[in-house]
VOTORSE-796848 format. One record per residue: x, y, z of N, C-alpha, C in turn; residue in one letter. Coordinates in steps of 0.001 Angstrom, whole numbers, plus 500000, padded with zeros to 6 digits. Example, Ala and Ser with C-alpha at 12.3 -4.5 7.8 and 13.67 -1.06 7.14 Angstrom:
2
513190494310507800512300495500507800513200496700507800a512850497750507080513670498940507140512900500030507870s
***
This chain:
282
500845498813500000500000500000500000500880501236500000x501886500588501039502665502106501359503625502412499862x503947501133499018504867501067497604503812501955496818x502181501653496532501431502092495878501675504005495975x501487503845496911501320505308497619502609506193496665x503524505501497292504751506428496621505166506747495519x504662505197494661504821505436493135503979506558492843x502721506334493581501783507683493124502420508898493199x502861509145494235503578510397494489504502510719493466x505668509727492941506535509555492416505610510150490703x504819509175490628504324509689489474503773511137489379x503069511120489971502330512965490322503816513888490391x505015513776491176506162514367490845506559514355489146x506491513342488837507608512890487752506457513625486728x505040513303486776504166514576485781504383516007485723x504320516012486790504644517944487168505840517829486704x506696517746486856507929518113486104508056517696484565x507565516844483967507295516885482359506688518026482144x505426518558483058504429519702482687505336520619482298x506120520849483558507135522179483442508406522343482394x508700520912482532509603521036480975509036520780479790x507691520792479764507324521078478264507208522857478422x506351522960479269505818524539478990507549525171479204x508380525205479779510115525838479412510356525828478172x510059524252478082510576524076476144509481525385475247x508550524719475447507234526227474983507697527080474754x508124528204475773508468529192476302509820529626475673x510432528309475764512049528904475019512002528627473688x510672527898472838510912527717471433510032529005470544x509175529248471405508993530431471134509530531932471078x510105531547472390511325533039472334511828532819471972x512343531794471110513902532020469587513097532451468939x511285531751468474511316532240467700511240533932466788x510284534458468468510624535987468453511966536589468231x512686535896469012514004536773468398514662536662467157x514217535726466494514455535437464633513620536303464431x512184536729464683511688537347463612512503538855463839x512013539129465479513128540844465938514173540439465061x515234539898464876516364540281464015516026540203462751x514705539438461945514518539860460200514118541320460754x513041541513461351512729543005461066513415544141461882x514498543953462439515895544667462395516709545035461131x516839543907460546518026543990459457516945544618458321x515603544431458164514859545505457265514864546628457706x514561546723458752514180548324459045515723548879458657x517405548031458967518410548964458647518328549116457468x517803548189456649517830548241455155517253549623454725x516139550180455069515675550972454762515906552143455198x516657552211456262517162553141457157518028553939455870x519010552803455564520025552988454730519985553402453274x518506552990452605518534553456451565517894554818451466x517373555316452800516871556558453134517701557594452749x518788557270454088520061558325454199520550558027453054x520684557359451820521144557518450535520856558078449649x519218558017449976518643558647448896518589560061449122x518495560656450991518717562064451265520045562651450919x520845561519451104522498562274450308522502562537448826x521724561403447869521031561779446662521135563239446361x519869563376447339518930564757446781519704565703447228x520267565691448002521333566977448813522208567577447640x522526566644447042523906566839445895523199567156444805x522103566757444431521030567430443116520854569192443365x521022568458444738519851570438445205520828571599445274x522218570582445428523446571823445623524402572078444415x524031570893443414524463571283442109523714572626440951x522217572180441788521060572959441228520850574246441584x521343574609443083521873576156443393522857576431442731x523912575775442378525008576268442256525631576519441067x524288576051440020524078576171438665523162577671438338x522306577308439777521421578934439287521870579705440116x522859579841440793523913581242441549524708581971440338x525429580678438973526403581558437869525034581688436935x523707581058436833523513581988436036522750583159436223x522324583270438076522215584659438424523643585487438503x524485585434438609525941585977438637525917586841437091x525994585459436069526002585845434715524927587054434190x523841586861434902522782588010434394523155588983434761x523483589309436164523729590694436949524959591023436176x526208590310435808527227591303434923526723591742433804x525619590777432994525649591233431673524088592571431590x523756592476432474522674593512432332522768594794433891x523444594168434729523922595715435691522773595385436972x522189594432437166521239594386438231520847593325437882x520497593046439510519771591790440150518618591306439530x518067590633438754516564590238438695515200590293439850x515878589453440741515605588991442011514460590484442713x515396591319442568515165592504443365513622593070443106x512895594316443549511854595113443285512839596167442270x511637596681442189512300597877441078513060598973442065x512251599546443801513005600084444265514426599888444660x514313598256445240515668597833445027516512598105444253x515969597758443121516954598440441739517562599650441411x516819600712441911516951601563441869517798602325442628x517917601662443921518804602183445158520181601235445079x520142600601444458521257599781443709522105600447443088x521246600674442074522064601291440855522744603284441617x521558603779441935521985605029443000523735604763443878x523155603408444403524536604030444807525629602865443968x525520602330443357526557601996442840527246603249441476x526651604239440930526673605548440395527746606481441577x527234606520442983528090607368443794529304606716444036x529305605462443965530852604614444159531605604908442897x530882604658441350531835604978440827532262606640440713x531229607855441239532010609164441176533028609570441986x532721608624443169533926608540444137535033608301443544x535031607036443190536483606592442094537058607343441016x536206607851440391536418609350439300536762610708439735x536246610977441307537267612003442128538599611615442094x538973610755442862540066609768443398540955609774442136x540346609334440571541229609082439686541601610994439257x540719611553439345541116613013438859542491613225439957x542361613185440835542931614072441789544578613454441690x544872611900441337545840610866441037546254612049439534x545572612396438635546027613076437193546732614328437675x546089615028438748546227616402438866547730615963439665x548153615254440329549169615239441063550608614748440091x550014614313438911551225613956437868552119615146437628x551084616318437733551506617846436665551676618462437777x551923618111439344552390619124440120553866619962439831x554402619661439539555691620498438854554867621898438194x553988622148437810553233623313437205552432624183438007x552713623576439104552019624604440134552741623982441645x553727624335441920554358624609443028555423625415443611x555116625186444334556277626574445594555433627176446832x556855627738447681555925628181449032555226629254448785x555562629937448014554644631477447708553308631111447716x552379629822447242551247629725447435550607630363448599x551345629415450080550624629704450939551001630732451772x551566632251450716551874633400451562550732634145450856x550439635123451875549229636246452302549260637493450895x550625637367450468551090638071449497550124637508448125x550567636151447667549771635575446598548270635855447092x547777635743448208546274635851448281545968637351447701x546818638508448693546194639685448004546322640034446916x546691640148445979547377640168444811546280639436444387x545317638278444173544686637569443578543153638433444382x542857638359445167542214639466445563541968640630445053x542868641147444660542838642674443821542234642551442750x542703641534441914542766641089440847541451640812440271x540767639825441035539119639467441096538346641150441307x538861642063442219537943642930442284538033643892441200x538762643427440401538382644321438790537253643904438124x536961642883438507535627642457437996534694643570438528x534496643886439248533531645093439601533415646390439520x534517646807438486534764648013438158534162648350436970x533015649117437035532135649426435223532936650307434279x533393651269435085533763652222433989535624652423434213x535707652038432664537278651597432158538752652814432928x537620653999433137538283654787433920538989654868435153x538102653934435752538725653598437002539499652438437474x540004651889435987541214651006436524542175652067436809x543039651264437384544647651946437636545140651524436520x546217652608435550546464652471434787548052651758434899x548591651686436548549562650692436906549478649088437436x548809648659436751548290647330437239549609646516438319x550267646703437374551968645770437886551697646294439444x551752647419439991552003648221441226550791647589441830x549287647918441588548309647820441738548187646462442461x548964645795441845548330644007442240549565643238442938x550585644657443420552202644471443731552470643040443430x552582643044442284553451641759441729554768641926441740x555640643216442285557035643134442771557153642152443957x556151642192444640556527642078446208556228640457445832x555257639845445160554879639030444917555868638119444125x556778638600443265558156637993442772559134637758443464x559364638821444263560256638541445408560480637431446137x559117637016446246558645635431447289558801634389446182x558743634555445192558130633383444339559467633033443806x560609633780443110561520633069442636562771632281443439x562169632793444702562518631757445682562222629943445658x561154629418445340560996627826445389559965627914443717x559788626830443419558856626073442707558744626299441510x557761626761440988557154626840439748557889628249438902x557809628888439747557819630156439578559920630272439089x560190629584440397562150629145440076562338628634439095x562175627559439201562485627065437675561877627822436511x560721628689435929560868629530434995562234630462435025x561903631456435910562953631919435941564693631817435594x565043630728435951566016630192435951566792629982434321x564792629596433304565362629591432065564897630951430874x564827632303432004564363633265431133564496634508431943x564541635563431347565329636945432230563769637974432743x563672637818433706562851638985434166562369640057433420x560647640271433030560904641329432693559384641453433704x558323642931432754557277642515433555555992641892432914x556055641708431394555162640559430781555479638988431536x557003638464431829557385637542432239556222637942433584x556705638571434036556313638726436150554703638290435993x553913639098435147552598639096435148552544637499434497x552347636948433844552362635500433722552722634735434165x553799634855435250554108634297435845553002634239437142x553023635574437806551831635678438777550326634700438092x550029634623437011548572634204435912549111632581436050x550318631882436467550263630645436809549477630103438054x549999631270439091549762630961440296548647631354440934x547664632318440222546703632735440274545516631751439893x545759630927438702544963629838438218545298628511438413x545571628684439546546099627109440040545886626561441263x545858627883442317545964627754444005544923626584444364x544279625977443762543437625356444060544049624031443702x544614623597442779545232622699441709546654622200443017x547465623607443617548618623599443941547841622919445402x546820623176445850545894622509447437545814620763446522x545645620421445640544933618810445747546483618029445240x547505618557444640548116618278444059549451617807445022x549144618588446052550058618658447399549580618017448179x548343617535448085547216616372449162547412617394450202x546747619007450054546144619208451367544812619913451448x544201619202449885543048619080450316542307618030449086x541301617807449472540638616641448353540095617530447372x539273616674446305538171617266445235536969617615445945x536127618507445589534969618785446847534101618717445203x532894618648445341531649618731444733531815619675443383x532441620960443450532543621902442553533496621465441904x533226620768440491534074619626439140534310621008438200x533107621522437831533291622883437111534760623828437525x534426624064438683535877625459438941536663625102439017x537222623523439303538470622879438899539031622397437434x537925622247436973538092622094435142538572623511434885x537827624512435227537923625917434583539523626615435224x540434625917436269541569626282436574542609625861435715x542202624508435136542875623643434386542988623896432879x541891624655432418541600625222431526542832626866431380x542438627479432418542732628796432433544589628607432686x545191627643433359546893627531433732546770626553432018x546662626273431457546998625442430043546958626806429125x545833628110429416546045629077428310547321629841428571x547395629913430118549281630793430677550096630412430084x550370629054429803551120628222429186551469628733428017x550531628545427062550426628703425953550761629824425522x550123630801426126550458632473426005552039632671426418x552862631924427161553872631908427648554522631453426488x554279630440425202555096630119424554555020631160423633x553772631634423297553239632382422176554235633863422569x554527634050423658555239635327423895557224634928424042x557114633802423964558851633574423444559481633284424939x558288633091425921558842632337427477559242631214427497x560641630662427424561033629269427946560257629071428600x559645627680428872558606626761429710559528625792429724x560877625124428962561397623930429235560416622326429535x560708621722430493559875620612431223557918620703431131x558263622294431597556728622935431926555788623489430589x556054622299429774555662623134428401553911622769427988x553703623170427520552220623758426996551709622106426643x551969621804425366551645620376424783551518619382426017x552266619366426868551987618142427957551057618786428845x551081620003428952549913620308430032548312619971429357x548684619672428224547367619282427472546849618320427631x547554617348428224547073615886428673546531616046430072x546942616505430728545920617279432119544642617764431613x544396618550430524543166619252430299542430617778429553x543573617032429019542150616053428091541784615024428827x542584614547429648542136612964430603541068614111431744x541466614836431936540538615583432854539205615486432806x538756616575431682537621616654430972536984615347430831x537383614260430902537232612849430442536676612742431845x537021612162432250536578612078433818535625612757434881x535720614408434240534699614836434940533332615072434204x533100614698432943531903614706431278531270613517432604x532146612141432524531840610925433159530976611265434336x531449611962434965531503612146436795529984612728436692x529359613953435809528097614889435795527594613862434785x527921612624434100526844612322433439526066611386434519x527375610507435467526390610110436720526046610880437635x526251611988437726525410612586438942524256613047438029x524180613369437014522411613513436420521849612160436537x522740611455436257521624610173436214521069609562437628x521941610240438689521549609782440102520397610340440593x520815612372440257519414612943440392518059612294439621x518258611478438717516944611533437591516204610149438898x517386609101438970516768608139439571516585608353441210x516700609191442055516116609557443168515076609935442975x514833611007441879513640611544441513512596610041441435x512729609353440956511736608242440562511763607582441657x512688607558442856512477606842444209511392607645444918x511656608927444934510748609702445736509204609833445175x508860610028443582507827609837443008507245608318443541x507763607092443672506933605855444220506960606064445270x507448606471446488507225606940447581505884607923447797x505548608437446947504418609628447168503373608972447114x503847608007445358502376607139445212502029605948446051x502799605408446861502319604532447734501274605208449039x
***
């Protein structure tokens, strides 16, 4: 009875434990098999991961060939036509405005580089004596004299161009004439008519002072020291170095540069004008 008993037991043990090592086996043949499938749909999902980031590196390199195709042929338009497409018209307009004042800037800058070639034609210290001022002073106030009577019929005295020689054949412009021609007082007075039409020429030429706005009264100095010149040869004055024909290349690159300089400042005024007109109408 008591053998019966135990086998029972024995058996009821020895079941329960088949139970449990089937359901383990269960348990563990199933969790391989989950983890076979987790690793197929691992190695897909990298698959696709991968042809993602390939295909975004793709398009990256399309998109930056494709800017970088339409950057030269926005580049190419703006040289060959002077402005942006891209832009509004005011844009354009304030564009072009000041790209007009950059280049008159540069057309000061290049004048003032010409005027400093021909400084030999207008220098010495006599410029900046009180003497050359009055004397040029006097000189201007004949302009306001109506009736022919009341010049002084001693101009030379009048406009003391003695006192004014005195200083001058000391340095510059004025020395070196001298040097190749004898004093008289047609010499003195043309000589003074260098330095009289220049003081302005002898300030930019010396860099101590820039081009200012007024292009006209510096043309018209350049103009007026090229006729001294000339009148200087025409009257049998050695000029040597300082001769007439080369001062002519001062008057022609000049003129060149400043025709340039007022054709963009009209054209700047015209196009402000049309900034401020859309301004009204908005």
């Amino acid at each position: 009875m008591k053998e019966n008993n135990f086998l029972n037991i024995i058996s009821k043990v020895t079941l329960g434990i088949l139970i449990i090592s089937i359901l383990i086996f269960g348990f563990s043949f199933f969790s391989y098999s989950n983890m076979e499938d987790i690793e197929k749909d691992n190695k897909k999902l990298k698959n696709d991961l991968t042809q993602i980031v390939e295909s975004e590196i793709e398009i990256k390199e399309k998109y930056n060939e494709t800017m970088k195709a339409f950057e030269e042929i926005e580049l190419e338009f703006t040289s060959k036509y002077g402005y942006d497409y891209t832009m509004g018209d005011e844009d354009v307009i304030e564009s072009e405005i000041e790209n007009l004042k950059s280049k008159n800037s540069s057309i000061k800058i290049q004048l003032k580089e010409e005027i400093k070639k021909y400084k030999d034609y207008y220098s010495g210290d006599y410029y900046l004596t009180e003497t050359l001022d009055n004397s040029i002073s006097k000189f201007v106030s004949l302009n306001s004299i109506n009736d022919v009577d009341e010049l002084n019929p001693d101009l030379y005295s009048y406009l003391e161009l003695e006192k004014f020689m005195e200083e001058a054949i000391r340095s510059g412009t004025v020395k070196y004439l001298i040097s190749l021609n004898k004093r008289d007082i047609k010499f003195d007075i043309l000589a003074f008519t260098t330095a009289m039409y220049s003081d302005k020429l002898y300030e930019i030429g010396n860099d101590l002072s820039d081009i200012d706005q007024n292009l006209n009264k510096l043309y018209s100095q350049i103009v007026g020291l090229t006729e001294v010149y000339r009148n200087m040869e025409t009257f049998g004055i050695k000029t040597g170095k300082l001769s007439y024909g080369n001062l002519l290349n001062l008057k022609k690159n000049s003129l060149t540069l400043i025709e340039e300089y007022f054709k963009n400042k009209g054209t700047i005024e015209f196009l402000e004008s049309l900034g401020e007109e859309n301004e009204k109408s908005k």
